[in-house]
N, C-alpha and C positions, 0 to 999 in steps of 0.2 A: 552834544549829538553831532556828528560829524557826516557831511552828506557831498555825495561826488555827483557832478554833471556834467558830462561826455557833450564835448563840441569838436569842431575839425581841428582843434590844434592838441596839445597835453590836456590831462584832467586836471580840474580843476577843483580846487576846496575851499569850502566855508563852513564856519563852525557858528551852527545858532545853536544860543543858550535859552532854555522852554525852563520859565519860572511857574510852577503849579502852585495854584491857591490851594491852600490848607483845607483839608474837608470840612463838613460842618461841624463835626464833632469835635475833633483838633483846636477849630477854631473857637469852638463854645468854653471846652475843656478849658486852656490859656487863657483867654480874658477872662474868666473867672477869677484866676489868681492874676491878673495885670501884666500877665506876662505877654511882650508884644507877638503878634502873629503875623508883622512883617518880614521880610526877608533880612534882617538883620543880625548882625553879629553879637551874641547877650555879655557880659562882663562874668567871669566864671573862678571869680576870689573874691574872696569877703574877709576884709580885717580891721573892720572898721567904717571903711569906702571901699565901693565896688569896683574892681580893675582887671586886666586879663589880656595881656601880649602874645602869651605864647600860639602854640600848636592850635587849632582850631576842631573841637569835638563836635562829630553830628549825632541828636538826638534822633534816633529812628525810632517810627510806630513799629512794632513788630507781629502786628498785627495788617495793616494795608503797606508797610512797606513806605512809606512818605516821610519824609525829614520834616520834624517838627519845628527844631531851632538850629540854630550853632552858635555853639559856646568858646570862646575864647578861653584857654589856658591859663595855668601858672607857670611863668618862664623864671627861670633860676632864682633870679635876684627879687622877682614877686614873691616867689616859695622863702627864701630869705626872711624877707620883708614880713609877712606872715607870721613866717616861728617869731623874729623878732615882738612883735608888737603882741602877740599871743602871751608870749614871756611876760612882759611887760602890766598886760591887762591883768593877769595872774595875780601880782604883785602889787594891785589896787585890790581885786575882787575878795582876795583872802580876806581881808581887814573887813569886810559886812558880816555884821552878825548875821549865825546860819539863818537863824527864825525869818530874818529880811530878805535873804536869800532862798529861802524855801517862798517869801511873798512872790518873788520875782518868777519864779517857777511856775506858780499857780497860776500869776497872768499870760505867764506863753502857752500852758493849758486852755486860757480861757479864749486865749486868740487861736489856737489850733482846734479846739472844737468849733468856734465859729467857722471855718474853712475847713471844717471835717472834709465834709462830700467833696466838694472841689479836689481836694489835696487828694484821697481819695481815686478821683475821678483820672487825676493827672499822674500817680501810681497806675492804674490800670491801660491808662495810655499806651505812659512809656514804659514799661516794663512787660507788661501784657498780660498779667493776672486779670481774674475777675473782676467786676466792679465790685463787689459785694467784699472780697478777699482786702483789697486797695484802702476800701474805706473801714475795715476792720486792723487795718495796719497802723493809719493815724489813729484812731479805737484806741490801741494800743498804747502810742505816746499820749496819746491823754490819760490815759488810766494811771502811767507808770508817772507821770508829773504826780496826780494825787497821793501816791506814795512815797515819792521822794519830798513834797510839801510836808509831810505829815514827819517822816522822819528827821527835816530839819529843826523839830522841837525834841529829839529825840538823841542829839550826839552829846552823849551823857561821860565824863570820863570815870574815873575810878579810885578811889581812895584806899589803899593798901598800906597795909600795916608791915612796919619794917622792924631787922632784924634790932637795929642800932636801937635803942633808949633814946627818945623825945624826938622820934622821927619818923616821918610818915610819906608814902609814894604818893604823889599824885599823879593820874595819868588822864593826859589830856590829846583827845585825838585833834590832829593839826591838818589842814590841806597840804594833797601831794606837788602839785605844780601844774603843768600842761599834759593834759591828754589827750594821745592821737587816735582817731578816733576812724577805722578803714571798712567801709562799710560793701558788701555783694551788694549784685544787681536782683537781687530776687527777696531784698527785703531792703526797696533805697530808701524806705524812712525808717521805720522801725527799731530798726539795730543802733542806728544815732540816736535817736529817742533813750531807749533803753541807759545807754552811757552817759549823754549830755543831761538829763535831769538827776540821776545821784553826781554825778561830776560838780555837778552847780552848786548844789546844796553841800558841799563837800569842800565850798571855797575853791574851786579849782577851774583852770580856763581849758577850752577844746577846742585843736582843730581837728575839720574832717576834711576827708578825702574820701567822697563818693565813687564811685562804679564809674569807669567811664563811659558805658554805656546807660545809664540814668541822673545825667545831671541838669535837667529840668526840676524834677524833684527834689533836689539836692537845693539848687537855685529857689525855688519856690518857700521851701520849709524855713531855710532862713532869713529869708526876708522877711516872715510872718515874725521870727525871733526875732531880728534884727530891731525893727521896730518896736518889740516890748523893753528890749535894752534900753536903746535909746531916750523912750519915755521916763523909764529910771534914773537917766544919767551914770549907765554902766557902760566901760568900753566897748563898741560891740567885736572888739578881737576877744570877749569872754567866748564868742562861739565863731571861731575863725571857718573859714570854708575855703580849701584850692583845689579845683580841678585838675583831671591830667590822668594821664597812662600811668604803665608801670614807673616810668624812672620817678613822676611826684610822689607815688607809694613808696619805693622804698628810701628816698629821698625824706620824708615822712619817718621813718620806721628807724633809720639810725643816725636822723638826730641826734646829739646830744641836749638837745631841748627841749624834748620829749620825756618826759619821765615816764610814764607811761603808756603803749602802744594796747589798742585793742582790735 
């Protein structure tokens, strides 16, 4: 805020900076998921350890117009750093039987309904949909866990019969590698849900690149994963996170580390 005050000589300027408390709602919404409600800058990559140099993103209510947080970026060699270690986690996580991996699934179910409403709540936040719409969104990544759970008993290959004398096809479905995983602002959980639970079960590692305009959300969901990971002793670059604009999208998008783009 920039404010002038006329004396006998030239104008004069001073720039006071007005820090507004979080409203009540803001502030309930975040600490519910731990997320701090001071003015500080949040870490906005996840590859394992949470870190974030670049550009700085503000999360706006769009609703009162207030800055919830601000998020620290992925600057080039973090985005690097990222596909790296993503690659990497890939190249462990394949080797778990699906069935284990479908376990693994069911607990970040089981920790995303326990943060249903919260996560929910922080959907309707920052993004601005209804509460009811917010918490039918996580709804959804739970539901679609229960059937990527169920299908990891279910990736069955095929036994075909060949043209040759004493020989026989076998066909066996194998994981693709990293998927990238680009998700709108008008559905910041969901649409990762949807991908990162058959992705999983499917031996396969995922980064996302949320909306830049919803990465509170983005920030929130995986930390609840983050921590099922790690209980496992899974890397948690199986479910990579970097923030950022256009250039981390399509930075993201033509990779060649990406086998995958959705």
């Amino acid at each position: 805020m920039l404010i002038s005050r006329s004396r006998t000589g030239p104008l004069l300027f001073r720039r006071i900076t007005h820090t507004r408390a979080l409203s009540r709602r803001a502030s309930g919404v975040l600490s519910a998921l731990d997320i701090s409600t001071e003015p500080v800058e949040l870490d906005g990559v996840y590859d394992g350890e949470w870190k974030g140099s670049g550009g700085v993103l503000e999360s706006v209510c769009p609703t009162t117009g207030e800055v919830l947080a601000r998020v620290k970026t992925a600057s080039p060699q973090e985005l690097n750093t990222a596909l790296a270690k993503t690659r990497e986690a890939y190249t462990e996580f394949r080797n778990v039987p699906a069935p284990r991996r479908g376990e693994i699934v069911r607990q970040i179910r089981e920790a995303l309904a326990a943060k249903r409403d919260a996560l929910g709540a922080l959907v309707s936040l920052e993004m601005g949909k209804i509460l009811t719409e917010g918490v039918g969104e996580v709804q959804e990544f739970v539901d679609i866990c229960d059937y990527a759970t169920g299908l990891s008993r279910m990736m069955n290959g095929r036994v075909i019969g060949s043209e040759r004398p004493g020989h026989t096809i076998l066909e066996v479905p194998n994981p693709l590698g990293v998927v990238g995983v680009l998700s709108a602002f008008n559905f910041p959980v969901a649409v990762y849900g949807w991908n990162l639970s058959i992705s999983m079960v499917a031996g396969n590692a995922t980064l996302w690149k949320p909306a830049p305009s919803t990465p509170l959300c983005a920030l929130a969901t995986t930390r609840i994963i983050s921590q099922v990971l790690e209980k496992n002793g899974v890397p948690g670059a199986v479910a990579s996170l970097v923030t950022g604009g256009r250039d981390v999208g399509e930075a993201v998008v033509q990779s060649e580390d990406v086998d995958l783009g959705r």
